[in-house]
N, C-alpha and C positions, 0 to 999 in steps of 0.2 A: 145237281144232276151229274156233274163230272164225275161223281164219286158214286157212281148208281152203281155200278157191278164190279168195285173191288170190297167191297166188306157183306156180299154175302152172307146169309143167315139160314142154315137148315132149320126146321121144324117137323112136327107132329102135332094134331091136333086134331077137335073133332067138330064136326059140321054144323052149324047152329041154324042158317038159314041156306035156303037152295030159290028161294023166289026171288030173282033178279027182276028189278020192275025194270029194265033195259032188254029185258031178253036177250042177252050176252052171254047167257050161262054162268054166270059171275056166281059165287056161294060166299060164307062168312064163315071164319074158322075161327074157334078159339083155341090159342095156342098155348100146350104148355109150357110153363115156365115161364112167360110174358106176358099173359092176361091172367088178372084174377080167378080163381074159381067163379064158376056163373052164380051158385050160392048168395055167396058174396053182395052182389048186386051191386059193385063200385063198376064195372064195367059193363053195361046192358048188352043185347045182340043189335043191336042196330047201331051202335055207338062202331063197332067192329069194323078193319074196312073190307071191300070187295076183293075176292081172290082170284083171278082169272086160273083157269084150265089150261092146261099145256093138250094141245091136239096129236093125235098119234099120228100112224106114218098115212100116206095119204089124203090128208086132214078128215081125218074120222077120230070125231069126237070119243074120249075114253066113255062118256058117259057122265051126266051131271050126279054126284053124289047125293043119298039119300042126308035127312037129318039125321046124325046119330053118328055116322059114318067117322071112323079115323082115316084120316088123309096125312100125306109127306108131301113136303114144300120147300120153301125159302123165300125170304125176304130180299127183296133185289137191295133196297137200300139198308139192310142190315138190321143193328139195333135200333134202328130209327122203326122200324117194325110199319111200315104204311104203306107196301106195293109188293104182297103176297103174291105167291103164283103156286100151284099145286100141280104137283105130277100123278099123287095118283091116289087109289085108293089101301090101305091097307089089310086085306080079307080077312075074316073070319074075327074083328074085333068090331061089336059095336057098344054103342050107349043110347040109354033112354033117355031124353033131356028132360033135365029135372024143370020143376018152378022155383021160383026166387023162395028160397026158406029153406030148399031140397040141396041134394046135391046127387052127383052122375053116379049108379048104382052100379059101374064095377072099373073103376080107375082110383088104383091107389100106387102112386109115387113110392113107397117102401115096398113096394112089390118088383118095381122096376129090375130084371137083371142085371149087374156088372160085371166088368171084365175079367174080375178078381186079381189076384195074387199074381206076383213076378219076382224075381230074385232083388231088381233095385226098390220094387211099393215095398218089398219085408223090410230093406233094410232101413227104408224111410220112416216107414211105421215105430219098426225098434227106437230110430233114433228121436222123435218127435217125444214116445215113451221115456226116454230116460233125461228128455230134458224137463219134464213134470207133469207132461199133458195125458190124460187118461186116453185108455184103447178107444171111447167111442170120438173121441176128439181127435188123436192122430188118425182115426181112420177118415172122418169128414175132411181132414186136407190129402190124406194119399188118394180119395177119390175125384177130388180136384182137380190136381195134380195128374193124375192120370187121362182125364180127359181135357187138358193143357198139351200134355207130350207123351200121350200114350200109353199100356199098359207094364209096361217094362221105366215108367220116367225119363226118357233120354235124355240127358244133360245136351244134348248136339241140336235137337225141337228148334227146328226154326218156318218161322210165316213169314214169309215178306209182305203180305198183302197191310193195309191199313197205314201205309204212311210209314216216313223216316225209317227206320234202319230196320224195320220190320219188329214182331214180335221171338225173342229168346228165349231156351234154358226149359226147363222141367215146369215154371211157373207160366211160359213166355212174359215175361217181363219188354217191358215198352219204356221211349222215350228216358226218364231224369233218372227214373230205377235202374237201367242200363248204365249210364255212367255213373251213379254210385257206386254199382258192383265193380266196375272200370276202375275208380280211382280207392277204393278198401281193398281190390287183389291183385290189383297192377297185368289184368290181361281181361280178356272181351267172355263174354257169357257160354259164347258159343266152344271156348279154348277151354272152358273150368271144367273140373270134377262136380261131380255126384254130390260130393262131401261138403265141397266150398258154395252149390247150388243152396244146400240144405241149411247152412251155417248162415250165408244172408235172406234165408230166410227168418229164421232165429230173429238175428240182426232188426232186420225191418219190422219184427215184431216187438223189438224192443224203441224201437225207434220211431219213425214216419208211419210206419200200420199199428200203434199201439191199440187203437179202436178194434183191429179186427183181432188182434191177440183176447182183448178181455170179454169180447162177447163169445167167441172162441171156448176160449177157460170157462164160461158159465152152460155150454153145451152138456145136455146130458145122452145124446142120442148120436150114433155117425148123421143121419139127417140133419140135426140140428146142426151138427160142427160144419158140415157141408153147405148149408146154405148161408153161415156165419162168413165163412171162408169165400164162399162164390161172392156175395154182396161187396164184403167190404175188403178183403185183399183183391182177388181177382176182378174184382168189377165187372162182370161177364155181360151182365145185364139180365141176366136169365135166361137165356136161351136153351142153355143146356144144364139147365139146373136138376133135373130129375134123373138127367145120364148120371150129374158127379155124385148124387144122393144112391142112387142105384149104385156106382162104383163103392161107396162110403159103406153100402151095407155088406156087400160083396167082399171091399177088404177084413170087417170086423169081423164077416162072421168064420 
């Protein structure tokens, strides 16, 4: 619990149950990018945990959200995803909930908007290109990437939250990945170029993320290279995996 409120986790997601048997107001979200589609049936709605409601000014309740409803949140303990809290409702978006066989009749992930294009995503894009990887595959890591350090890439992107020296660099890169880059350029993440960011990327594709290079290269869509990319280089967890899929389509198109 020491670690309850430095690794935060934003969400989106949509309301699955509203019947609190505590009368707490409590609702059940299922959230994208970290639970399964309901479809699916690997994660049921009762399996889900409770989300408490953030009260407005005076303690006047926003209002218990209907089923169907999109709501905005966070995760107090983070990727650990078990101590949801919601702030509010999202207007004019909702969903039918399907049954187990169905799925939600108007939520599609390649729909999502991204941030598009910047002078450093072009050149990154270019460069990923001319090392062999096709446009739908550089664009699923420039949308990454973008939502790593922004739409522009900042080689400078720094978090300190999450322990040791915090998270670096255009990928944020954490902990052993940090001093590798350290001891291949002979200066810190935060001091490199664009170029040299991009280059141990390359690098640890040839190397320690060989896994995420070759599922990567069998991408046929920016989606695919996007959640190739978020799983097994960046390790995100999922959280923002529809933003970097939204970014991916955004850069290709």
């Amino acid at each position: 619990m020491n670690e309850l409120f430095n690794n935060v986790n934003y969400f989106v997601g949509i309301v699955e149950d509203n019947m609190d048997p505590t009368n707490a107001g409590r609702i059940r979200v299922r959230v994208f990018g970290i639970h399964p589609p309901y479809e699916t049936g690997e994660v049921l709605t009762p399996d889900l945990p409770w989300a408490f409601l953030v009260n407005g000014t005076g303690g006047k309740m926003f209002g218990i959200p209907d089923e169907g409803d999109w709501v905005f949140g966070l995760f107090l303990d983070g990727r650990d995803g078990q101590h949801p809290i919601v702030f509010g409702v999202i207007n004019g978006v909702k969903a039918t909930l399907p049954q187990i066989g169905g799925s939600y009749d108007n939520f599609d992930p390649n729909n999502i908007v991204g941030v598009g294009s910047s002078a450093n995503a072009e050149y990154a894009y270019n460069y990923f290109i001319s090392k062999g990887l096709s446009p739908e595959q550089a664009a699923g890591i420039i949308g990454n990437l973008q939502a790593e350090s922004g739409k522009n890439l900042n080689p400078s992107a720094y978090n300190p939250a999450g322990g040791g020296d915090g998270a670096k660099g255009i990928a944020q890169w954490r902990g052993d990945r940090q001093t590798r880059f350290q001891n291949r350029y002979g200066k810190d993440l935060l001091n490199a170029t664009l170029n040299e960011q991009l280059d141990y990327i390359m690098y640890e594709f040839n190397t320690t993320e060989a896994e995420s290079y070759n599922a990567i290269k069998k991408a046929n869509s920016p989606a695919e290279s996007a959640r190739a990319f978020d799983s097994l280089f960046e390790r995100s967890g999922g959280g923002s995996l529809n933003t970097r899929i939204g970014n991916a389509n955004a850069m290709f198109s």
